[in-house]
C-alpha atoms as one frame of an Amber mdcrd trajectory, in Angstrom:
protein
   1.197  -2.019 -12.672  -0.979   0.271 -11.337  -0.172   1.895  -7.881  -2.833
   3.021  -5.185  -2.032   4.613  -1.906  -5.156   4.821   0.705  -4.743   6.428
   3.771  -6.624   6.619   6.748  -6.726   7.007  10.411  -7.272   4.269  12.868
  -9.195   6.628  15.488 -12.489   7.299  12.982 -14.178   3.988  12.950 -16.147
   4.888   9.854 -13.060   5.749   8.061 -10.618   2.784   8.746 -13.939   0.540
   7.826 -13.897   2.094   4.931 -10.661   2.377   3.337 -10.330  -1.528   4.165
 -13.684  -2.711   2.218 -12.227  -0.318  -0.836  -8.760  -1.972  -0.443 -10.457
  -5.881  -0.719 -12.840  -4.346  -3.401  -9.888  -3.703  -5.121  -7.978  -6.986
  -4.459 -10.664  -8.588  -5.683 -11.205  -6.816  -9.159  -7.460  -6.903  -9.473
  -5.106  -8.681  -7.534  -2.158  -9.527 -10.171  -2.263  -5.848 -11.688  -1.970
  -3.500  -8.484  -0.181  -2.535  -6.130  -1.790  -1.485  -3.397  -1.006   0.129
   0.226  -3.059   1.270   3.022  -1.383   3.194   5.639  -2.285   4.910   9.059
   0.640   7.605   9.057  -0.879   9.512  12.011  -0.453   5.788  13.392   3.051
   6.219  12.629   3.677  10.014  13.763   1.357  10.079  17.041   3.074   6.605
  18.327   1.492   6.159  21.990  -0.720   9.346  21.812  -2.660   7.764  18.472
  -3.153   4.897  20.578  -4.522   6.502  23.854  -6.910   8.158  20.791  -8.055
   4.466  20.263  -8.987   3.868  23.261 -10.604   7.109  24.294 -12.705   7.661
  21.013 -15.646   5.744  22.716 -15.795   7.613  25.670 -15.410  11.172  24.241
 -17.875  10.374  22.159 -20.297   8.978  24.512 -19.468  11.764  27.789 -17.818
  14.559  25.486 -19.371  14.743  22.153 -19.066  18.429  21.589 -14.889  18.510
  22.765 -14.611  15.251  20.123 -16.492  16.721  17.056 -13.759  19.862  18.120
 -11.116  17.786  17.685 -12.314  16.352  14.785 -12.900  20.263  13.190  -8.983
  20.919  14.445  -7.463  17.773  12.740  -9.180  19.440   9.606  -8.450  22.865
  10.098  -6.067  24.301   7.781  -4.367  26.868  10.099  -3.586  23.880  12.234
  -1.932  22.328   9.840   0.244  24.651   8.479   1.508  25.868  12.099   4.621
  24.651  13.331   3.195  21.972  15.554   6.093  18.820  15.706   3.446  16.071
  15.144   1.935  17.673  12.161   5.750  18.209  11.029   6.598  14.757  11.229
   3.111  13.673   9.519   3.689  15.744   6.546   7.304  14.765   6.411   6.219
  11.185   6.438   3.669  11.699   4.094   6.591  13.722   1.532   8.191  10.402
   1.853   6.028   8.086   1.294   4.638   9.744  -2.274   8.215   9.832  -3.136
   9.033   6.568  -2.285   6.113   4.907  -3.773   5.108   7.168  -6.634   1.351
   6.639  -6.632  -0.950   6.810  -9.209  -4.100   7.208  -7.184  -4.240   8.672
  -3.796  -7.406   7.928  -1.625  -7.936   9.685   1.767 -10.528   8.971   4.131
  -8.921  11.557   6.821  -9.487  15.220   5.381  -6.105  16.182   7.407  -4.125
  14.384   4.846  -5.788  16.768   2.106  -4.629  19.525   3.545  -0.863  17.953
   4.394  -0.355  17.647   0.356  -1.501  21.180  -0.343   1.760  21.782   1.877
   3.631  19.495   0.934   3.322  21.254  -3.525   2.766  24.628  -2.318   6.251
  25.563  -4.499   4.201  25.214  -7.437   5.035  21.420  -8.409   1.895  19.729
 -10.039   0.887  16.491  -7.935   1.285  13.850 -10.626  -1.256  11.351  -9.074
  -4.934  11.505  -8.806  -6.201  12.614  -5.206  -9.488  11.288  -3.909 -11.330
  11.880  -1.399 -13.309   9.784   0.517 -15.859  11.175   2.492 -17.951   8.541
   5.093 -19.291  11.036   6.863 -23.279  11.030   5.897 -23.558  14.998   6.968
 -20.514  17.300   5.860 -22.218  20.674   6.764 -20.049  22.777   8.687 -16.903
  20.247   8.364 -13.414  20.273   6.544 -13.916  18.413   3.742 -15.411  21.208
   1.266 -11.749  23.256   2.098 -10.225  20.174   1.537  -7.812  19.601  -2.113
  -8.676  17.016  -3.902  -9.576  15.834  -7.716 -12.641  14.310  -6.866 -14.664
  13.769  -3.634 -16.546  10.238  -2.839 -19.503  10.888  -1.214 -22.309   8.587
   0.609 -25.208  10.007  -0.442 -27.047  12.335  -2.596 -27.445  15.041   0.347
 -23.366  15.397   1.223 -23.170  16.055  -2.915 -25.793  18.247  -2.622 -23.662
  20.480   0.682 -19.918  19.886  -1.100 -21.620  21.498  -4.472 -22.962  24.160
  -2.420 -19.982  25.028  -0.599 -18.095  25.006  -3.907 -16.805  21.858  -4.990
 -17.321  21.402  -8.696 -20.591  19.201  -8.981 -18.103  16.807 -11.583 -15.633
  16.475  -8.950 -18.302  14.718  -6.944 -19.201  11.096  -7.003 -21.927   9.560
  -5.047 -20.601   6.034  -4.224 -22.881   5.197  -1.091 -20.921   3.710   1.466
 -18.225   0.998   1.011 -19.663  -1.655   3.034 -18.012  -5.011   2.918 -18.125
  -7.007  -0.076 -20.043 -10.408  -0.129 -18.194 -13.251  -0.407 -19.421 -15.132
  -3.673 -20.133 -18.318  -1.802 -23.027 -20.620  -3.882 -24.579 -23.384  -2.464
 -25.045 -26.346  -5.324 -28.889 -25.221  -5.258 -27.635 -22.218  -6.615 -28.607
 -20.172  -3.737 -26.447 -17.997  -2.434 -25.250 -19.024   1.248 -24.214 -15.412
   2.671 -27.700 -14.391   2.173 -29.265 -14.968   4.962 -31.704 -12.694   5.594
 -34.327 -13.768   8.371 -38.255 -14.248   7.285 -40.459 -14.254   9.652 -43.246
 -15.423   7.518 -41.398 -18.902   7.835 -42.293 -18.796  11.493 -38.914 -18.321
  12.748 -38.049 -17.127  15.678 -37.351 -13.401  16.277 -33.858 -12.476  16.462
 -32.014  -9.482  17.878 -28.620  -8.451  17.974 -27.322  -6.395  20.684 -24.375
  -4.739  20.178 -22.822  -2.994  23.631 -20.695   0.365  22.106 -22.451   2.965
  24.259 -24.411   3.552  27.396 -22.579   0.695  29.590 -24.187   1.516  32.530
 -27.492   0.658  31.565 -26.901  -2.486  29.860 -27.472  -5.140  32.497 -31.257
  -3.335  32.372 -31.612  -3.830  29.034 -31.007  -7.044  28.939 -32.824  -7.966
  31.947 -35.695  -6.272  29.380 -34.515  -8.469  26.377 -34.789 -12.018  28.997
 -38.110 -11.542  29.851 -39.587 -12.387  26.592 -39.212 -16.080  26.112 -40.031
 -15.759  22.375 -36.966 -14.172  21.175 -33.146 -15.066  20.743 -31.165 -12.693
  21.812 -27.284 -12.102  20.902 -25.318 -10.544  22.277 -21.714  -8.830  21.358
 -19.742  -7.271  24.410 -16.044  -6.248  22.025 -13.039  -6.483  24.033 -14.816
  -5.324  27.808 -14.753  -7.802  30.152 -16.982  -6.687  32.611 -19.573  -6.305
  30.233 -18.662 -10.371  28.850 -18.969 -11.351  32.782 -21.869  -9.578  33.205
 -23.554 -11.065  29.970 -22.340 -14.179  30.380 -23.790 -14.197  34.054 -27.175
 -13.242  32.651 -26.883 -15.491  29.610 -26.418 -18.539  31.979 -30.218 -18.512
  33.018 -31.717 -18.680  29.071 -28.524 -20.738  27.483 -30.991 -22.078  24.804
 -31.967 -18.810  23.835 -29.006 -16.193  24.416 -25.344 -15.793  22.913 -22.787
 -13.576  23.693 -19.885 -12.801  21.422 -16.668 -10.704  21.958 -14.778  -9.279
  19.731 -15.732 -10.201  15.912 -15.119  -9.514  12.513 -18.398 -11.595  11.467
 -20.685  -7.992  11.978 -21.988  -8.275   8.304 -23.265 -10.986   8.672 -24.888
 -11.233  12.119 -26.817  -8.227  10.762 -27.782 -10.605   7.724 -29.257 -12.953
   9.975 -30.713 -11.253  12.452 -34.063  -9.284  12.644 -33.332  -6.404  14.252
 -30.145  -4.610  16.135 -29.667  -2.701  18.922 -26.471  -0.239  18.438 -25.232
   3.339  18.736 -25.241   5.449  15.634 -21.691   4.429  14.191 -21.062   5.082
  10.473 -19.939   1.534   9.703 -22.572  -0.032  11.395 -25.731   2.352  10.229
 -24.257   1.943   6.540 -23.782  -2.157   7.450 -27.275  -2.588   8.827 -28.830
  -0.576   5.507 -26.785  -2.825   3.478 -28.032  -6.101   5.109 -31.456  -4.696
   5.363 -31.462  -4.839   9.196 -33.620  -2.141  10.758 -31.711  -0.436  13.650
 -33.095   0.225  16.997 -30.708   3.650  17.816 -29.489   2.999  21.283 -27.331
   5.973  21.787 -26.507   8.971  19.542 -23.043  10.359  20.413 -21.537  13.115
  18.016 -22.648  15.273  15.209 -22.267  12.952  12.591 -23.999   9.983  14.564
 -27.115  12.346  14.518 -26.468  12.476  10.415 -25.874   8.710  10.467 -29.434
   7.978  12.346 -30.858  10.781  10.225 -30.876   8.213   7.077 -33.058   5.659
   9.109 -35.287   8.511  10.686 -35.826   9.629   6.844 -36.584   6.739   5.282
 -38.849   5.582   8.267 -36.207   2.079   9.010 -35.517   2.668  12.392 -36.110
   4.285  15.691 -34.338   6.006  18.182 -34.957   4.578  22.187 -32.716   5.571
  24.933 -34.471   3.839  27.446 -34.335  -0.039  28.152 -38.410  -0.021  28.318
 -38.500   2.356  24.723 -35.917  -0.121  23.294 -38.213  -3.462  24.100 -41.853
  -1.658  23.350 -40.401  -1.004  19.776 -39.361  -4.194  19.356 -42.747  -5.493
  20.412 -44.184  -2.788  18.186 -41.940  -4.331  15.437 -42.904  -8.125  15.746
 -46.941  -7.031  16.327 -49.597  -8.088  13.671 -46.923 -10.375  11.839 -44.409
  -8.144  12.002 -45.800  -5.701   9.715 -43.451  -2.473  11.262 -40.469  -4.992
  10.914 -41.803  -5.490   7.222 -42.177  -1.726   6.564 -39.032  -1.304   7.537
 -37.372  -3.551   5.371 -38.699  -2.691   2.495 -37.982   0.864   3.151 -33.837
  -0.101   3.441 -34.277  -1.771   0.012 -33.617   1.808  -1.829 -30.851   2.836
   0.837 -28.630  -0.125   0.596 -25.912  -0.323  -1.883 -24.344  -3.738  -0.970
 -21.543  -2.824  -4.216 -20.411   0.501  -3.203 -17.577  -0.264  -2.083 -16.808
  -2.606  -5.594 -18.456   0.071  -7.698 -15.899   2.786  -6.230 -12.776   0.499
  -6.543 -13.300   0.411 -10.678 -13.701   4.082 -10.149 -10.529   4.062  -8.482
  -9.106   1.426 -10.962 -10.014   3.543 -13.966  -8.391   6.582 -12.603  -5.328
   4.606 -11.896  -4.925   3.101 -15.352  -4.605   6.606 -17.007  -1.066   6.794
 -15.550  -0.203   3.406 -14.881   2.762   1.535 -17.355   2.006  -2.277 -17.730
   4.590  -4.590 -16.208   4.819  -8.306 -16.768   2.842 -10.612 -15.037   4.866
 -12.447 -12.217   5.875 -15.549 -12.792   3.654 -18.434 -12.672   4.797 -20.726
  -9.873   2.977 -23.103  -8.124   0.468 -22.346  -5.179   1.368 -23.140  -1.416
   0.312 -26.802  -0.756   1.300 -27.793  -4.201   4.042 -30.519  -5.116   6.932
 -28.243  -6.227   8.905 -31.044  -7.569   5.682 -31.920 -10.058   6.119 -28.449
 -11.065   9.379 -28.660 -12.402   9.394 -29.866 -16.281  10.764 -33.187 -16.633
  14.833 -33.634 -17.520  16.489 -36.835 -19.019  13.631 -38.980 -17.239  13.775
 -37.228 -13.938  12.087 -34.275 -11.958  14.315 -31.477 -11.199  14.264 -30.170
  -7.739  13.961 -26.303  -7.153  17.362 -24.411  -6.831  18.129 -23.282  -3.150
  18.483 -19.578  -2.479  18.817 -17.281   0.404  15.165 -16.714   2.443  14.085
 -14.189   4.642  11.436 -15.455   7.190   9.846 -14.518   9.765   7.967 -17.276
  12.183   6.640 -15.392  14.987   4.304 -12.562  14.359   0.626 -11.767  15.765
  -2.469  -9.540  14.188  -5.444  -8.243  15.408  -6.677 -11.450  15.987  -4.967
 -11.196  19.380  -2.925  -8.269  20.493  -1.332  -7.063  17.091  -1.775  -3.637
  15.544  -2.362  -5.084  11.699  -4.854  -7.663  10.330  -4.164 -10.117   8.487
  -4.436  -8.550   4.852  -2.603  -5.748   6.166   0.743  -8.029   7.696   0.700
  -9.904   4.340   1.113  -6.586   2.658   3.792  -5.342   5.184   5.877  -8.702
   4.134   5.030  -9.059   1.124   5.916  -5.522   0.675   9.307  -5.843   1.931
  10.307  -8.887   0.319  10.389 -11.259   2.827   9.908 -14.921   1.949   8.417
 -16.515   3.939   5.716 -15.900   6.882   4.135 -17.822   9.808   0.938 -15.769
  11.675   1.084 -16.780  15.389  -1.830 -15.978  17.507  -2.045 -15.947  21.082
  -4.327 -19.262  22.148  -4.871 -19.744  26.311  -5.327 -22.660  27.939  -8.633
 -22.135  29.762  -8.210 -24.349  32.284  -5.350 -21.833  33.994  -6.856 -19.737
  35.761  -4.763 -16.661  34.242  -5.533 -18.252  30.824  -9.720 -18.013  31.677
  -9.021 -14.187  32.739  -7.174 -13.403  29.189  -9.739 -15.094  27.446 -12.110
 -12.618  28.113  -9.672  -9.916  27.566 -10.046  -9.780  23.660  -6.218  -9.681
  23.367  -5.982 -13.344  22.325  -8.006 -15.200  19.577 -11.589 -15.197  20.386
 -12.272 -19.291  21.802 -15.366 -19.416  19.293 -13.451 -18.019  16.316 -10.508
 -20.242  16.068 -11.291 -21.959  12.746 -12.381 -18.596  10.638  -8.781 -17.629
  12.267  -7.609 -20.412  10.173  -9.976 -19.452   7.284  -8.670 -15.919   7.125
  -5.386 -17.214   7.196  -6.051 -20.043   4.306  -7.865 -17.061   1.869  -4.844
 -14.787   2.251  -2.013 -17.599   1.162  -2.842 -17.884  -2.588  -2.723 -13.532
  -2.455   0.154 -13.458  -0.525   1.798 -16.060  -3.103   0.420 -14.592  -6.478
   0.954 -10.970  -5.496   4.350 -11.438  -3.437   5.681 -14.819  -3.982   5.711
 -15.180  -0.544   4.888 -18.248   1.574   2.368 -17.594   4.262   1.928 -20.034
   7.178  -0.872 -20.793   9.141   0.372 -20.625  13.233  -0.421 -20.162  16.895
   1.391 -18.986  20.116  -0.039 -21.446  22.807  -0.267 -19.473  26.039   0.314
 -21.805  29.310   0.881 -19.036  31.545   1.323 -19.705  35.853   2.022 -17.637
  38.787   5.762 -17.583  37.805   8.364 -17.383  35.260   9.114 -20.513  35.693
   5.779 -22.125  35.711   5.142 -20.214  32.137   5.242 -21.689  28.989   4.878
 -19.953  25.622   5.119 -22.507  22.399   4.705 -21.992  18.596   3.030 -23.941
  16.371   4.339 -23.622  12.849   2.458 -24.298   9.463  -0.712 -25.602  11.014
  -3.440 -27.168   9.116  -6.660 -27.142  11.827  -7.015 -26.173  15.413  -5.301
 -27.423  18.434  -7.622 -27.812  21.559  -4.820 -24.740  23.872  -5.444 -27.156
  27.322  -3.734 -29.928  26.306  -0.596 -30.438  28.102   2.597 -29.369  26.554
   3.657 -32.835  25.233   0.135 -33.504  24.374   0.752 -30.271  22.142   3.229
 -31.206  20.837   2.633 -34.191  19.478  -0.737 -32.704  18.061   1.460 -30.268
  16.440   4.048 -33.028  14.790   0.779 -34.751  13.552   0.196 -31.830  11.205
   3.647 -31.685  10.238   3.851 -28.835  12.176   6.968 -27.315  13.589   7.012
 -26.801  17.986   8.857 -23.929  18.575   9.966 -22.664  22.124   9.120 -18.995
  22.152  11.962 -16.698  24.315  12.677 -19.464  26.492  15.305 -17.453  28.530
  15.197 -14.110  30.262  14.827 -10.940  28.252  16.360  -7.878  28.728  13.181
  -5.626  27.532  10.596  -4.925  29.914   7.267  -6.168  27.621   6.374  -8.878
  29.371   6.633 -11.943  31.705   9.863 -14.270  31.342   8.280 -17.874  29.867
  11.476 -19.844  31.681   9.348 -23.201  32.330  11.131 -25.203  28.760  14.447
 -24.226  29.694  13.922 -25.217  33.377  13.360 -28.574  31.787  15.559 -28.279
  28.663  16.617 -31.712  28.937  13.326 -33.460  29.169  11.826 -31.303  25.938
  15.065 -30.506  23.708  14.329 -33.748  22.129  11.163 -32.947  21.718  11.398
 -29.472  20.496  12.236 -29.028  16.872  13.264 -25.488  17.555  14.167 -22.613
  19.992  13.986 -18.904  19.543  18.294 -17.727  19.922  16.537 -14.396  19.021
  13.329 -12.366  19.967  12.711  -8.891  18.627  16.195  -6.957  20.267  17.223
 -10.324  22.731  19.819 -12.478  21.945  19.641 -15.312  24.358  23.605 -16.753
  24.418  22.637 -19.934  26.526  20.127 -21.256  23.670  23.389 -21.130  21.471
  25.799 -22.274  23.883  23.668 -25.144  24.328  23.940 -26.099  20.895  20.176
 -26.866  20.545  18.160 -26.088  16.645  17.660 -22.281  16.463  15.582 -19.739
  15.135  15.080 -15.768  15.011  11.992 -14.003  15.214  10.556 -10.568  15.613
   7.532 -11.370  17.951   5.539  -9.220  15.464   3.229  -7.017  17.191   3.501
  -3.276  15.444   5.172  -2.295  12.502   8.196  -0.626  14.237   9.019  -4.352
  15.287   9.788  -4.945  11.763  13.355  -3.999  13.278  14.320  -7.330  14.870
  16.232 -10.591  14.334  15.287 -12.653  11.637  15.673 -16.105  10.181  17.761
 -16.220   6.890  18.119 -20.424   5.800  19.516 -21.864   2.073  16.917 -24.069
   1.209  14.568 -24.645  -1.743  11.621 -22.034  -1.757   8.945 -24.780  -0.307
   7.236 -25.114   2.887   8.595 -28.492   3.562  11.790 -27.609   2.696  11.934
 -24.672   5.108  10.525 -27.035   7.786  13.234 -29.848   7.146  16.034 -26.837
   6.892  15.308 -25.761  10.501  14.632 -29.414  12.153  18.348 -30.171  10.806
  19.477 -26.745  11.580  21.686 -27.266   8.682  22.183 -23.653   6.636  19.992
 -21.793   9.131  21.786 -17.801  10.361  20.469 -15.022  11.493  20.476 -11.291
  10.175  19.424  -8.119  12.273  16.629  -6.570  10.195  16.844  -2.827   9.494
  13.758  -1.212   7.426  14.422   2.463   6.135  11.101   2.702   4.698   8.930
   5.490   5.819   7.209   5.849   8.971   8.922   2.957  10.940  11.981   5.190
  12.953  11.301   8.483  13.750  15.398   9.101  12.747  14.377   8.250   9.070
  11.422  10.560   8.737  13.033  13.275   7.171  15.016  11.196   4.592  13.831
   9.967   1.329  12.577   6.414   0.699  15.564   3.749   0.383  14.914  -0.307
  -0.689  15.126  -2.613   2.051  18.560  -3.256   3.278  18.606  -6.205   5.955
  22.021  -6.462   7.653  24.102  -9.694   8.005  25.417  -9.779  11.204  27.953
 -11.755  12.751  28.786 -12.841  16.101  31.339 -13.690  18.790  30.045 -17.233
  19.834  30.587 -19.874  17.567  27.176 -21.134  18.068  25.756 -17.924  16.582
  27.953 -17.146  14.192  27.982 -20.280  11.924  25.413 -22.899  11.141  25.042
 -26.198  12.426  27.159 -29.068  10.412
């Protein structure tokens, strides 16, 4: 089993890109024979400051962009790293434990501070005994960190970083020009044998021009621009806005007066392959999306330029004559104009001239790299087990005995039926919470989403919010979800389950509703009314769920009090209620005798430490779902994970298995199981 550790840090958006396209890469070439984490350790360490770094990288980039490439230079600076500053303490502590605890063959390291953290950490004289890579996205490294940084070999984007690293001193066969890891294609074939995710735009077909506007920089002048974009008739404009929304309002507003010929898009995780299919974008200078656009052969219209390394990112275009810069709204449609002239022979030009730059398999091409480097130290293990795939009879499974089909044994599970991603207002995606569970041992999973009903008004305000899944991306939220189950299965044995938190929220507590759907097969329109729901969720086979459905004692958000205000007219109806929400225990669900379950409301990984559902039922997802309706065999256990990086208490200590407590409780209807 080979073992691969890639870190990274959630504030560079070119590095978190990256080390996520090299973990699928890798998942893809091999997914039975690797195990494979990718963590965010200064996510870990920095708690609340990392995150205020999230949401201020934009705008120190944009209004500060000589204090942010400072910061940048300081979070690489050796002599900052071995001072006694507590963060960095705690970071290399965390990182101490996590090599011990997983013992690594490969390291990869897309944050040059980590680098420098390990020289620290084997300064006694100890030999590292895994392979340490670094992985540079950065398409200029003059004058930064990474040529000081250790490292067995550096991966580098192009030909000139090699070119600076060698010259600063790096061994020329320490350094590997990958290009950068963009995402890999899904290998989706049409029967004509075409292949459906390529769909580049021709404009020798007649079609209509298409541009993609992407709004990451220079707000203020936005509404201009796209006044600018609206006046030409001739072109389709789309339009992504992320998680603002004033910028959605404003679009939207705008949009309104061309519907036929405008879109606008929050947040999305479909960039790839808008670029594929459009003509042309409009976007600031970010790593991921210069190296994206080369990849999909989409010439770039530079809208805004905001660091250093931006100006080494638009460098690439400027060189190989595939792209402009225009910081005006009247620059940015002339050059489109210029673009689409004479049968778009510029736009042509262009294209062809990204054909050289683009390496659509970098980021497959540096995971066999990886692989190979791995497989030097690794020991092969077993395969697992071959059992049968979620969705699959598991009685037909069994061999046959005396005539008859033997059912599966029952066993203790661990599950966990409440827990959100980044598809709403989680910290992990959905890859990444698989591997957190998986990781850990759990059995059995259900993702959760936040949905709103959009006929509340609160639910048409947190709609455009970005904090709850995205109204036009609710079935590739079930796609993502579907892709991940046979991984999560074949790599973990564990059962994932499709979900969603319906959000009904009023004025009041008691006019708030908050209800799970469990083990969903296809979308539920969010404004039906509850029953309505419900009964859309029982037609799946679903489970309905009351989520906290009494008062909790933390502070992290509104009471949703409107089910138990009515307890009598939806008990029967509810297959379900939550005794148990992260650190709540809520006494009158269990006094009142109804079907209970635990959950952990999983937003961030330090939520990991919460109640939790433990049943005695066969390892099946109809099993599970007939265990808790009955409420036969169902308890409860209070989840403590001393894994690294999780408690701040445990961050000097080494690396201990999981060790989930069994807890038991005064009131009868807590303590024991019903019948």
């Amino acid at each position: 089993m080979k073992k691969i550790l890639i870190l990274t840090a959630g504030f560079g958006e070119g590095e978190d890109v990256a080390a996520w396209n090299v973990r699928d890469a890798i998942e893809r070439l091999s997914p039975d024979e690797t195990k494979l984490e990718v963590l965010d350790l200064l996510d870990s360490c920095y708690g609340r400051f990392h995150d205020l770094l999230r949401h201020t990288f934009e705008a120190a980039i944009n209004r500060a962009p000589k204090l942010w490439n400072g910061f940048y230079q300081l979070l690489g600076s050796a002599q900052v790293v071995e001072g006694q500053v507590d963060g960095l303490t705690r970071l290399r502590h965390s990182l101490r434990d996590v090599l011990r605890g997983m013992e690594p063959d490969v390291v990869v390291s897309t944050c040059p501070i980590y680098g420098f953290l390990m020289k620290e950490i084997y300064r006694d004289g100890r030999a590292r005994d895994f392979t340490l890579i670094s992985l540079v996205t950065d398409a200029v490294v003059k004058d930064s960190p990474w040529p000081r940084t250790p490292g067995d070999f550096f991966a580098v984007t192009n030909e000139a970083a090699a070119r600076v690293l060698a010259a600063a001193g790096v061994p020329e066969e320490k350094i590997e020009v990958f290009g950068f890891p963009v995402q890999v294609r899904p290998a989706r074939v049409s029967a004509s044998g075409r292949d459906k995710e390529r769909v580049l735009p021709d404009l020798a077909r007649k079609e209509r021009p298409r541009i993609l506007y992407v709004i990451n920089s220079a707000r203020k002048k936005a509404p201009k621009l796209l006044d600018r974009l609206l006046e030409h008739p001739e072109w389709d404009v789309t339009v992504c806005v992320g998680r603002d929304t004033t910028l959605d309002e404003m679009a939207r507003a705008k949009a309104a007066t061309a519907p036929d010929r405008v879109e606008v898009i929050g947040h999305t995780r479909r960039m790839p392959h808008l670029l594929r299919s459009h003509h042309l974008v409009i976007s600031r200078a970010e790593a991921g999306m210069v190296q994206e656009a080369i990849a999909a052969r989409c010439p770039m219209i530079v809208y805004k330029i905001g660091s250093g390394q931006e100006e080494g990112n638009f460098s690439l275009l400027r060189e190989a004559n595939a792209g402009v810069l225009a910081e005006k709204p009247r620059e940015v449609v002339d050059w489109i104009g210029r673009a689409l002239r004479d049968e778009a022979r510029l736009l042509s030009l262009w294209r062809k001239n990204l054909e050289p730059l683009g390496r659509p398999d970098s980021a497959l091409d540096l995971a066999r790299f990886i692989l190979d480097q791995a497989a030097v130290a690794a020991v092969p293990v077993p395969k697992l087990r071959a059992l049968p795939a979620p969705g699959q009879s598991q009685l037909a499974a069994v061999p046959k005995k005396n005539g008859k089909l033997r059912r599966l044994p029952k066993k203790l599970l661990l599950c966990d039926l409440h827990s959100h991603t980044t598809w709403s207002d989680g910290k992990l995606t959905v890859p990444e919470i698989v591997d957190f569970y998986g990781q850990r041992d759990f059995d059995c999973l259900c993702i959760t989403d936040h949905l709103c009903d959009p006929k509340r008004l609160l639910g048409k305000l947190v709609n455009l919010t970005g904090m709850v899944i995205p109204p036009g991306e609710v079935e590739a939220y079930f796609e993502e979800i579907e892709r991940e189950k046979k991984r999560a299965w074949a790599k973990y044995d564990l059962l994932l389950m499709a979900g969603v938190e319906f959000n009904k929220d009023g004025y009041t507590s008691k006019t708030s509703t908050h209800l799970l759907g469990v083990d969903l097969k296809q979308p539920i329109d969010p404004s039906l009314e509850i029953k309505q729901l419900i009964a859309e969720i029982h037609a799946q086979g679903g489970l309905a769920i009351a989520s906290h459905p009494h008062e909790t004692q933390s502070d992290w958000g509104k009471h949703t009090l409107y089910l138990w205000e009515h307890v009598e007219e939806y008990a029967p109806l509810i297959d379900a209620w939550e005794v148990a929400n992260r650190d709540d225990i809520f006494n009158p669900v269990g006094l009142k005798k109804l079907p209970f379950v635990a959950s952990s409301d999983f937003h961030k990984p330090k939520h990991i430490h919460s109640w939790k559902t433990v049943l005695y039922c066969e390892k099946e997802a109809e099993a599970i779902k007939h265990c808790i309706r009955v409420n036969r065999d169902v308890s409860l256990t209070l989840y403590r994970d001393h894994r690294f990086g999780l408690d701040e208490s445990n961050l000097h200590l080494p690396a201990l298995e999981n060790a989930p407590e069994l807890v038991e409780f005064e009131a009868p209807s807590l303590a024991t199981t019903h019948g």
